[in-house]
C-alpha positions, 0 to 999 in steps of 0.5 A: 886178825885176818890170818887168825879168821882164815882170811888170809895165809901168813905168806899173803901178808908177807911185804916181800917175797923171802928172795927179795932179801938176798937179792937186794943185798939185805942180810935178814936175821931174825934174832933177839937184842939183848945189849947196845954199845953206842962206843963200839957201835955194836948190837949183842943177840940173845944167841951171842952174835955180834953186829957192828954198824956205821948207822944204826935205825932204831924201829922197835915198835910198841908192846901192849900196856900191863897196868898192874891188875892182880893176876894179869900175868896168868896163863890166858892172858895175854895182849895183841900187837905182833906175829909172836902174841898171833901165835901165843893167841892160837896157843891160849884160844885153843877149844875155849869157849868164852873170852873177855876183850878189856879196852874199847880201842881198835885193837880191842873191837878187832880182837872181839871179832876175831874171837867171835868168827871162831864161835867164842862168846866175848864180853868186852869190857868198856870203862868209859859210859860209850864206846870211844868216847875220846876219839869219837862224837856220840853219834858214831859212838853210838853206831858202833856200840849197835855194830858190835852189839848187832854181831852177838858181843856182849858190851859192857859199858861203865865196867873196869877191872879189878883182878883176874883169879886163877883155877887149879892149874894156874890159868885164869878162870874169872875176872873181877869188875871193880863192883865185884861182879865175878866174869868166868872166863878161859882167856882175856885179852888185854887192849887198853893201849901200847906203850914203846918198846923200849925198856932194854935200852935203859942202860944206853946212854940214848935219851928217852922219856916215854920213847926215844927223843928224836928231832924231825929227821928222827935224829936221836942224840948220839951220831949215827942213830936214828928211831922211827916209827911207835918207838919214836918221840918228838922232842918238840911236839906238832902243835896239837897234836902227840909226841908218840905217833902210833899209826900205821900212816905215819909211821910209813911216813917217818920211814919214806922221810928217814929213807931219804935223808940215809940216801943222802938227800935231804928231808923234814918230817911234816906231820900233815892231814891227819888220817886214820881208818878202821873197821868195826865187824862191817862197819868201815871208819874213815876220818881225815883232819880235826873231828874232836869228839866235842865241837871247839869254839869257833867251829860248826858241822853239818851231821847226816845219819842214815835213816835205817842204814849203819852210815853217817857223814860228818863234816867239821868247819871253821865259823870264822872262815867256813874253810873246811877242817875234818871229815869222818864217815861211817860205813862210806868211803871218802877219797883220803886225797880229795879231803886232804886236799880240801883241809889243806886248801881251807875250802870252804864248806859250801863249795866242799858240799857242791863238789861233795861227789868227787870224795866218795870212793865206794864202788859203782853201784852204791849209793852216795849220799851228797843230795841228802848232807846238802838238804842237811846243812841247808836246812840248818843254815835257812838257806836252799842249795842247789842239788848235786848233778850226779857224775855219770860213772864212766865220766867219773873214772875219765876224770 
């Protein structure tokens, strides 16, 4: 997104330098599979080189979801996942003026900010009643619905679609609400999910379902193949948790443990604390461990909203136990080890409160907040607290 908004040249989001390839005895090639034969260990390119392989690592990434909507495949629409849908976007936004983002996920709020920063008018187009519903609680929910309404998107709630329609020249000009509003627009980007890409290993003989079935070393059932990454499915799943994992930290994860064990060592992916992070328009978006978007039973939070700012901090705990399970905040930095730390330690909440200032990453000068989420869950529970003692801020980076 950063590229496409001028933020950033394509070589600044480079890994590595084009020499380290060479230098580290990498043979890079940059070519299409077409075919695998797992008997002759042998990869077939779209342009007919051959590559044969002792070991062979499967990373193939996902591919944005196509439901089935009429018209979909008209030129102008399209979905946002690699570099080549980045130079496809360049291509379809090209002296537009209006555009429609369909699906309220992190891509979808991403690509309504990219196609703004340009002067496009975006409708985003939401089917569930708030934003997020499934990943968020209604008061985050609600502080990003004000965030991208506050930016000048026009959010439409409650509102699915039921097909694009074509102009003269082939290229979509409108789309319909299933209530048969028609939308006119010059370009539609499609972000309702991805799916991994794995549709031209159908005819392998390596099991799939959804991606390819790997065990916790990423094993699939043929020697010597291995998946990693959106591609990759768990034949047994993490209790409570998804057989495709389709973030960015874990997939560094599956490749940090994959590396050892093709080293020679030995390794078990451990799913650990779950993370994740985001940013909607100015609106940064941490959250560490179990925040559902509805409390469980035998569980209770502490929520404090900032009275006039976009920021709030929310911290989920057990009733049983009071060990802390999950944090989310909005428009404030947590340190990811100190909460990982905490959840896997089942601190408890009063203790996590009193130490709450060693979790806040923002720079020197900002406000934090600790004071006010103690009075919060104070006032709650009928009990006083004592406050928090500011840490002095070269005292805090000695520590």
């Amino acid at each position: 997104m950063y590229i496409y908004m001028g933020h950033l040249r394509f070589e600044d989001t480079k890994p590595y330098e084009d020499h380290f390839w060479k230098k580290n005895r990498i043979t890079c090639i940059r070519g299409e599979v077409v075919r695998l034969s797992t008997e002759k260990k042998t990869l077939y390119l779209s342009d007919g080189q051959e590559i044969t392989y002792h070991q062979l690592v499967l990373a193939l990434g996902s591919k944005p979801l196509m439901p089935g909507w009429a018209g979909e495949y008209l030129n102008g629409i399209q979905g946002l996942y690699g570099m080549m849908d980045l130079a496809l976007l360049e291509e379809n936004t090209r002296h537009i003026q209006r555009a429609a983002v369909v699906g309220g996920g992190l891509i979808g709020v991403e690509l309504a900010e990219m196609l703004h920063a340009r002067g496009i008018h975006v409708t985003f187009l939401v089917r569930e009643n708030r934003y997020m519903e499934r990943i968020l609680p209604p008061e985050e929910s609600e502080l990003v619905h004000q965030e991208i309404q506050r930016n000048g998107i026009d959010l439409q709630l409650e509102t699915e679609v039921k097909a694009f329609l074509p102009s003269k020249e082939g290229r979509v000009a409108a789309l319909e609400t299933t209530s048969g509003v028609k939308i006119p627009t010059e370009f539609v980007g499609i972000t309702i999910g991805v799916t991994p890409n794995i549709a031209w290993l159908a005819e392998s003989s390596i099991e799939t379902k959804r991606g390819i079935l790997v065990d916790r070393e990423f094993k699939t059932n043929l020697p010597d193949i291995f998946a990693v990454g959106d591609c990759a499915e768990f034949r047994i799943p993490f209790e409570g948790h998804r057989s495709v994992e389709q973030l960015w930290y874990t997939g560094k994860m599956h490749g940090e443990v994959l590396g050892t064990i093709l080293g020679g060592g030995k390794a078990s992916y451990q799913k650990g604390v779950f993370f994740n992070s985001a940013k909607f328009f100015d609106m940064e978006y941490q959250v560490y461990g179990d925040v559902a978007p509805i409390l469980a039973e035998n569980t209770n939070e502490v929520f404090w909203r900032h009275p006039m700012l976009h920021k709030s901090i929310r911290l989920r705990y057990k009733t049983t136990t009071g060990a802390v399970m999950g944090f989310c905040t909005m428009g404030i930095r947590f340190r990811q080890k100190v909460c990982q730390q905490w959840i896997q330690k089942n601190t408890p909440i009063e203790s996590v409160l009193e130490n709450l200032q060693d979790a806040f990453f923002d720079p020197e000068f900002f406000d934090t907040f600790g004071d006010e989420v103690r009075a919060k869950y104070a006032a709650e529970i009928g009990q006083n607290l004592i406050p928090i003692r500011k840490k002095n801020f070269w005292a805090f980076l000695r520590s």
